[in-house]
DSSP file (Angstrom, degrees, kcal/mol; ACC not computed):
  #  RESIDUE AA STRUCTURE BP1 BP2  ACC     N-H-->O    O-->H-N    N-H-->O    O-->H-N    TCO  KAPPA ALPHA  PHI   PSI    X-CA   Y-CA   Z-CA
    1    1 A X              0   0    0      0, 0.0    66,-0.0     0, 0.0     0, 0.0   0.000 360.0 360.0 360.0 117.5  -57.3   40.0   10.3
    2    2 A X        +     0   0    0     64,-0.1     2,-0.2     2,-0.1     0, 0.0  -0.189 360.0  81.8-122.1  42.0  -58.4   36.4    9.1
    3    3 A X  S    S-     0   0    0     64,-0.0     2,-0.2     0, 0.0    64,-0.0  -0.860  72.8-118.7-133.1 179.9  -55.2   34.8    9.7
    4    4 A X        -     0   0    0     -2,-0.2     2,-0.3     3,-0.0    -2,-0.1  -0.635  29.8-136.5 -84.2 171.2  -52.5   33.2   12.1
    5    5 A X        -     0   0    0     -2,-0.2     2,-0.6    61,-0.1    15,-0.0  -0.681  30.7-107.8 -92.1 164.1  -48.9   34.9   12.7
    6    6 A X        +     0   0    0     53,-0.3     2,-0.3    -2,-0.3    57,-0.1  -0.818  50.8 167.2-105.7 116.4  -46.4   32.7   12.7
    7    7 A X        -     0   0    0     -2,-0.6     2,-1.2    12,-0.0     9,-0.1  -0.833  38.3-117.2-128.2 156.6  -45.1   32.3   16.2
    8    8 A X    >   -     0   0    0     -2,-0.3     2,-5.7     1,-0.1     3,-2.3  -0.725  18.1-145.0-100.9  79.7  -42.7   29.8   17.7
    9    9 A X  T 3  S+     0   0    0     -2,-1.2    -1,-0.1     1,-0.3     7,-0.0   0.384  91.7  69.0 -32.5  15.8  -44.6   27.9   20.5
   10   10 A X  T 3  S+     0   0    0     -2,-5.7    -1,-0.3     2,-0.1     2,-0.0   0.478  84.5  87.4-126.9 -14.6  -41.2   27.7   22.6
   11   11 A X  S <  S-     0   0    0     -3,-2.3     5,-0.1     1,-0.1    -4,-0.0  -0.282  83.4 -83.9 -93.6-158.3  -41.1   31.3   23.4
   12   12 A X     >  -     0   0    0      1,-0.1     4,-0.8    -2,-0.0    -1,-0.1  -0.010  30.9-113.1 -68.0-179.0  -42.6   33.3   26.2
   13   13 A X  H  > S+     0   0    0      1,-0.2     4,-2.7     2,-0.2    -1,-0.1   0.898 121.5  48.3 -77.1 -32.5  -45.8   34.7   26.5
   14   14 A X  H  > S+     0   0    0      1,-0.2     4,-0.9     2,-0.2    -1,-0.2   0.733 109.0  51.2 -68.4 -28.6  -43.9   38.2   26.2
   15   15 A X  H  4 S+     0   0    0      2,-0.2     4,-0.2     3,-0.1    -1,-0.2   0.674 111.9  46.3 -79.3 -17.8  -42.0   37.2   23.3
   16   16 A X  H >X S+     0   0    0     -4,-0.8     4,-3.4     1,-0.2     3,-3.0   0.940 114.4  51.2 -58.6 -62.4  -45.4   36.0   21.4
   17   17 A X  H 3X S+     0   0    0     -4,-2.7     4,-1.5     1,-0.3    -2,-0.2   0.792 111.1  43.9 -59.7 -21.0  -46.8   39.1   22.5
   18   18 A X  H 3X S+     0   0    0     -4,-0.9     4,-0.8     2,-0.3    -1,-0.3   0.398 114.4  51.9 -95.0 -11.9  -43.8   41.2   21.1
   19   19 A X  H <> S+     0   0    0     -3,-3.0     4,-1.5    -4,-0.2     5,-0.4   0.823 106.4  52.6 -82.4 -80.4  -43.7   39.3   17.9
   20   20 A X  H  X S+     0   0    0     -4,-3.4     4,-2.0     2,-0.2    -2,-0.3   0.617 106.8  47.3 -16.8 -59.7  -47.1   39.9   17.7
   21   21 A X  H  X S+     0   0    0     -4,-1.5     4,-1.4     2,-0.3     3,-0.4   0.990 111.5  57.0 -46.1 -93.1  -46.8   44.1   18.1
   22   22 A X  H  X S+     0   0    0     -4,-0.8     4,-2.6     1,-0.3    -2,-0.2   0.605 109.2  46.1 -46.5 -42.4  -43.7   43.8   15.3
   23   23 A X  H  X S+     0   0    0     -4,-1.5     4,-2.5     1,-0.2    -1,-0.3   0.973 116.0  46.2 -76.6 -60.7  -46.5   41.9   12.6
   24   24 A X  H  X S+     0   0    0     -4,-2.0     4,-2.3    -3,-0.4     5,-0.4   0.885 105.5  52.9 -68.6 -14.8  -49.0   44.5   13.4
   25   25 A X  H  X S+     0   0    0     -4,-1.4     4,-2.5     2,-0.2     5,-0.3   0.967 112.9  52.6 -74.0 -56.0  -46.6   47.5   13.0
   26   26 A X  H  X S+     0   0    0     -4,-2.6     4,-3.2     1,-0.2    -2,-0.2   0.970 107.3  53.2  -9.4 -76.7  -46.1   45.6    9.6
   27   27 A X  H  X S+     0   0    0     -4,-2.5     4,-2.8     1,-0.2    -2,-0.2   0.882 103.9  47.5 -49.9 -44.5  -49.4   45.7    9.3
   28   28 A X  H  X>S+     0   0    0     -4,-2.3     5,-4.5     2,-0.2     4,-1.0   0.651 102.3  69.4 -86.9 -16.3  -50.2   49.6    9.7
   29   29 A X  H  <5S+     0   0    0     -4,-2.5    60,-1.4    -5,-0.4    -1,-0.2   0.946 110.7  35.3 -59.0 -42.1  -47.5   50.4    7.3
   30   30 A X  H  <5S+     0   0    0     -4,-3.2    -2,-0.2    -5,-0.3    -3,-0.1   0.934 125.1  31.5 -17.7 -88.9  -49.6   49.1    5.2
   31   31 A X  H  <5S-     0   0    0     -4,-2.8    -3,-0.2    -5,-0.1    -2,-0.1   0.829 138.3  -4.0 -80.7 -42.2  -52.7   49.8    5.9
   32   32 A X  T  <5S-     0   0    0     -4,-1.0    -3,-0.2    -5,-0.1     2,-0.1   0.677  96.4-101.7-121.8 -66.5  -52.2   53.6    7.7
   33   33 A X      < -     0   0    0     -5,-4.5     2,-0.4    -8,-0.2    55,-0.2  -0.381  34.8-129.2 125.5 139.2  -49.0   54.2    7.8
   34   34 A X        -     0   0    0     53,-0.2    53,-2.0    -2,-0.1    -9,-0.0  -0.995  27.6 -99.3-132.4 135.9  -46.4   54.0   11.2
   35   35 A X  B  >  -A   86   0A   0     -2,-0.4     4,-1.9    51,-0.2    51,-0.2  -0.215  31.4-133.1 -23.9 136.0  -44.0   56.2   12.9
   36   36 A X  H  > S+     0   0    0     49,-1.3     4,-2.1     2,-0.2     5,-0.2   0.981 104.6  47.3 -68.1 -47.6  -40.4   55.2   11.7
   37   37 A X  H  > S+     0   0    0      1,-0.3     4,-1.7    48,-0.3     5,-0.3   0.981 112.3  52.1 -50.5 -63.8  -39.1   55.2   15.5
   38   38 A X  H >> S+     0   0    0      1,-0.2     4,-2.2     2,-0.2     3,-0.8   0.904 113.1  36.7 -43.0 -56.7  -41.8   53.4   16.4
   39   39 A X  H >X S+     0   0    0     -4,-1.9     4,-3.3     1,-0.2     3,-0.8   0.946 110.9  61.7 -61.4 -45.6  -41.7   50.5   14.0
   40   40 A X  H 3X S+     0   0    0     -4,-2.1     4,-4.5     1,-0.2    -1,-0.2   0.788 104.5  49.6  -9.7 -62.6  -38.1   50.5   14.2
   41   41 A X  H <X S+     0   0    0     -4,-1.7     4,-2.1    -3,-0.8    -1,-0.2   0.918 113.7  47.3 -40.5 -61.9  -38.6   49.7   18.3
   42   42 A X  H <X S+     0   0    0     -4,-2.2     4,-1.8    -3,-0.8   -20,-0.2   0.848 113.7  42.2 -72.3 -44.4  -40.9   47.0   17.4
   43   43 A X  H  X S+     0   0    0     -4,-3.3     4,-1.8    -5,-0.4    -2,-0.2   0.864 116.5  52.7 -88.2 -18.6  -38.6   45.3   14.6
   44   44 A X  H >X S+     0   0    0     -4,-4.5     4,-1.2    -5,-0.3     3,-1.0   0.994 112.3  50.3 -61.2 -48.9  -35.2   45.9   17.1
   45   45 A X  H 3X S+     0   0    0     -4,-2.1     4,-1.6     1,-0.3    -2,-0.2   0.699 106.0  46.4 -63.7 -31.9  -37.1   44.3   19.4
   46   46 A X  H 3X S+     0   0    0     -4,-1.8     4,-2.4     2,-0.2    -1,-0.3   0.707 107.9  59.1 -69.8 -31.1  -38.3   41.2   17.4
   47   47 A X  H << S+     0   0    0     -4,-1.8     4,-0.5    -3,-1.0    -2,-0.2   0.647  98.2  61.4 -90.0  -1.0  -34.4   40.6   16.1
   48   48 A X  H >< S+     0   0    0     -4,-1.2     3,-0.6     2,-0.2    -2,-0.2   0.964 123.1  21.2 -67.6 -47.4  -33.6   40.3   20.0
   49   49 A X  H 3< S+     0   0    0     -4,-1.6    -2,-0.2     1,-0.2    -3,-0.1   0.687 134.2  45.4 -75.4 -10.4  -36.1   37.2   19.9
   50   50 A X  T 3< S+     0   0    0     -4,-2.4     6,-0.3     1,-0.1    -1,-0.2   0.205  73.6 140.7 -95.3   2.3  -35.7   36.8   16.2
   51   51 A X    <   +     0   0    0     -3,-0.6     2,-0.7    -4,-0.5     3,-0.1   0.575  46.7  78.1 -80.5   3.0  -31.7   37.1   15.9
   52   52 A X  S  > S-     0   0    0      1,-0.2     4,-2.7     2,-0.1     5,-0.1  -0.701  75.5-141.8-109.9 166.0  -30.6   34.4   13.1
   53   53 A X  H  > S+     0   0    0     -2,-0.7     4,-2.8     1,-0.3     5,-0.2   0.817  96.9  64.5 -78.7 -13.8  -31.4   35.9   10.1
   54   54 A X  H  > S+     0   0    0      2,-0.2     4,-4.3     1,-0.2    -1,-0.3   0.977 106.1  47.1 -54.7 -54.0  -32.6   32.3    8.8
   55   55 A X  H  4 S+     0   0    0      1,-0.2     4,-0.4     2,-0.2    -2,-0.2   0.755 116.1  42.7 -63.5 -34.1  -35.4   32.3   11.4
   56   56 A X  H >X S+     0   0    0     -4,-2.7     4,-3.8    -6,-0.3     3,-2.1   0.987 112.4  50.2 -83.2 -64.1  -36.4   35.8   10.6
   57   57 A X  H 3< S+     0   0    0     -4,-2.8     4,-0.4     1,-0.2    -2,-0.2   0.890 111.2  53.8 -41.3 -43.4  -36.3   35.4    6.9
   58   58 A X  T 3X S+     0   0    0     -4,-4.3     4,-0.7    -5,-0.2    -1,-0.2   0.675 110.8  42.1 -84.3   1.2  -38.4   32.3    7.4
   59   59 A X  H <> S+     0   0    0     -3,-2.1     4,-2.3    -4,-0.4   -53,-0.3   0.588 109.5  58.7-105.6 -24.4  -41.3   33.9    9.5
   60   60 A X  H  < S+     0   0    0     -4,-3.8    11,-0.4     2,-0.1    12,-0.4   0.474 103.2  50.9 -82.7  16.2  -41.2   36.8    7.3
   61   61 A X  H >> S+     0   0    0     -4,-0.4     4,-1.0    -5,-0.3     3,-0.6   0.913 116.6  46.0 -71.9 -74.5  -42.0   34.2    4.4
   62   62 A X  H 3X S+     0   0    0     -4,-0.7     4,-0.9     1,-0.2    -2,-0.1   0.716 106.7  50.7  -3.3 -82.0  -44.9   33.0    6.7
   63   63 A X  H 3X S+     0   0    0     -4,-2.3     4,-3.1     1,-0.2     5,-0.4   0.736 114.2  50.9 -71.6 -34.9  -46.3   36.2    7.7
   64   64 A X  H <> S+     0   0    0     -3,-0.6     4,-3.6    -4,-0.4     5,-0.3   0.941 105.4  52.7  -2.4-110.6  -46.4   37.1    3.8
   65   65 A X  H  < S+     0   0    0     -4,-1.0    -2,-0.2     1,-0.2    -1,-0.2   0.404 119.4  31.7  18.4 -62.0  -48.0   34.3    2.7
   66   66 A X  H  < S+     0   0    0     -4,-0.9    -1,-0.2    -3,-0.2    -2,-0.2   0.893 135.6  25.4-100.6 -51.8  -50.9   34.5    5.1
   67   67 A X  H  < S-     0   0    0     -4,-3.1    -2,-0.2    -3,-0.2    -3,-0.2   0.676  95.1-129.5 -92.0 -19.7  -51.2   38.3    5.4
   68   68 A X     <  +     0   0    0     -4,-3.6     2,-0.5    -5,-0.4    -4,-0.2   0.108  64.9 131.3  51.8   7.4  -49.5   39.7    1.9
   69   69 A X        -     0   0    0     -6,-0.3     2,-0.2    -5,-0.3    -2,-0.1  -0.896  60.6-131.3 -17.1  58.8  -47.6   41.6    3.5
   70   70 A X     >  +     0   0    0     -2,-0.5     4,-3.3     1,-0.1     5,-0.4   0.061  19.3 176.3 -20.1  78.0  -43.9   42.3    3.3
   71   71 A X  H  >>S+     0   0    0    -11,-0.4     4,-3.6     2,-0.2     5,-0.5   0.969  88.8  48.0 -33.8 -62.8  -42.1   42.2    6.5
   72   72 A X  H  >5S+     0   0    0    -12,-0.4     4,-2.9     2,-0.2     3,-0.3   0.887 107.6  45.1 -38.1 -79.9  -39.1   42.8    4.1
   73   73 A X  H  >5S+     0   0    0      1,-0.2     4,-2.2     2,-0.2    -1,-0.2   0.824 113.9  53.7 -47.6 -50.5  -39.9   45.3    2.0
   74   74 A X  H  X5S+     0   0    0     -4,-3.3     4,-2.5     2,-0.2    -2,-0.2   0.914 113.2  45.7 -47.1 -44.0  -41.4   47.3    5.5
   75   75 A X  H  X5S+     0   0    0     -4,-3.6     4,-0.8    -5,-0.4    -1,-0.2   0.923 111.8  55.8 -72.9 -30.4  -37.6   46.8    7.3
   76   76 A X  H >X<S+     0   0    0     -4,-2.9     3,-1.2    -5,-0.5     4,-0.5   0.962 114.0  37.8 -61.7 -51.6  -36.1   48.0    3.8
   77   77 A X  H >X S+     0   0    0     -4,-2.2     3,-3.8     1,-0.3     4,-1.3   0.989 109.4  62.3 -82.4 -73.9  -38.0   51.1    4.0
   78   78 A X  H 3< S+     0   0    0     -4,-2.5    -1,-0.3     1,-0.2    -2,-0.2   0.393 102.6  46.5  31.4 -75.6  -37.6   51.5    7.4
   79   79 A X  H << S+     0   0    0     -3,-1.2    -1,-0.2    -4,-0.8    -2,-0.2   0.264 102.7  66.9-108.7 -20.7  -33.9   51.8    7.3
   80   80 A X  H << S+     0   0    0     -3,-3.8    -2,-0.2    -4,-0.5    -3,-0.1   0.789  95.8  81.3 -75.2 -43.5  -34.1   54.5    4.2
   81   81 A X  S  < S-     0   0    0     -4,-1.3     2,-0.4   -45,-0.0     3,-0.1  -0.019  70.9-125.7 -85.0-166.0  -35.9   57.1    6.6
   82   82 A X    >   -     0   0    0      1,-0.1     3,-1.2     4,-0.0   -46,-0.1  -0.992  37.4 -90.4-101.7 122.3  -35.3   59.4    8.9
   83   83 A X  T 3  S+     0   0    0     -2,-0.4     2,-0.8     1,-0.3    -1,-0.1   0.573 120.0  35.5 -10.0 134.6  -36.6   59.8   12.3
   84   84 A X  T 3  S+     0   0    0     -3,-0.1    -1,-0.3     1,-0.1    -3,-0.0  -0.064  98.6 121.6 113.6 -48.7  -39.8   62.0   12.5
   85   85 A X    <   -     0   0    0     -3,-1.2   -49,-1.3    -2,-0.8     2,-0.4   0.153  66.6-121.5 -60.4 165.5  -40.7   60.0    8.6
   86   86 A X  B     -A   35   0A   0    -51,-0.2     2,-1.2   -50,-0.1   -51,-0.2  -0.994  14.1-139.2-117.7 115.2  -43.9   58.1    8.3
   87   87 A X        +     0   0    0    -53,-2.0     2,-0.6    -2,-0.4   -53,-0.2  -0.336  40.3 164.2 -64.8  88.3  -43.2   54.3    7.3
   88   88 A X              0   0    0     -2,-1.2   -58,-0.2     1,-0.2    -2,-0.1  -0.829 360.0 360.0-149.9 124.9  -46.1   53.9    4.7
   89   89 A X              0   0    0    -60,-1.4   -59,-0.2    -2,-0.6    -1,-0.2   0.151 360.0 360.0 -92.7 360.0  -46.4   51.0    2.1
């Protein structure tokens, strides 16, 4: 990784980090491949600190941008499987 994520200096240190977890789950869809439950977990958990869709849409621009990596495309897929399924982009 030779970039920033794009994180909101106003939340917590647990909400960086939790942000943080949801971009790398991104990332190992990618790269590997991820549990659906798991990433699932990760991206519910990001729309508790994430929840207007502006905000989200505009950090998954970001994290794009810098990583090339589709946040988007990952949630889309996501939401297509089934439990058990391996989320891999």
């Amino acid at each position: 990784m030779k970039y920033a994520y794009p994180i909101d200096y106003s939340w917590s240190t647990e909400e960086i980090i939790d942000v943080i977890k949801f971009y790398e789950g991104v990332e190992q869809a990618y790269e590997q491949g991820i549990e659906r439950e798991q990433f699932m977990n990760l991206y519910r958990r990001f729309k508790q600190i994430v929840p207007s869709k502006a905000e989200e849409r505009k950090l998954c621009d970001e994290f794009e941008k810098v990583s090339g990596y589709s946040s988007y495309q990952t949630i889309k897929k996501g939401k297509e499987l089934s439990n058990g399924e391996i989320v891999k982009m």
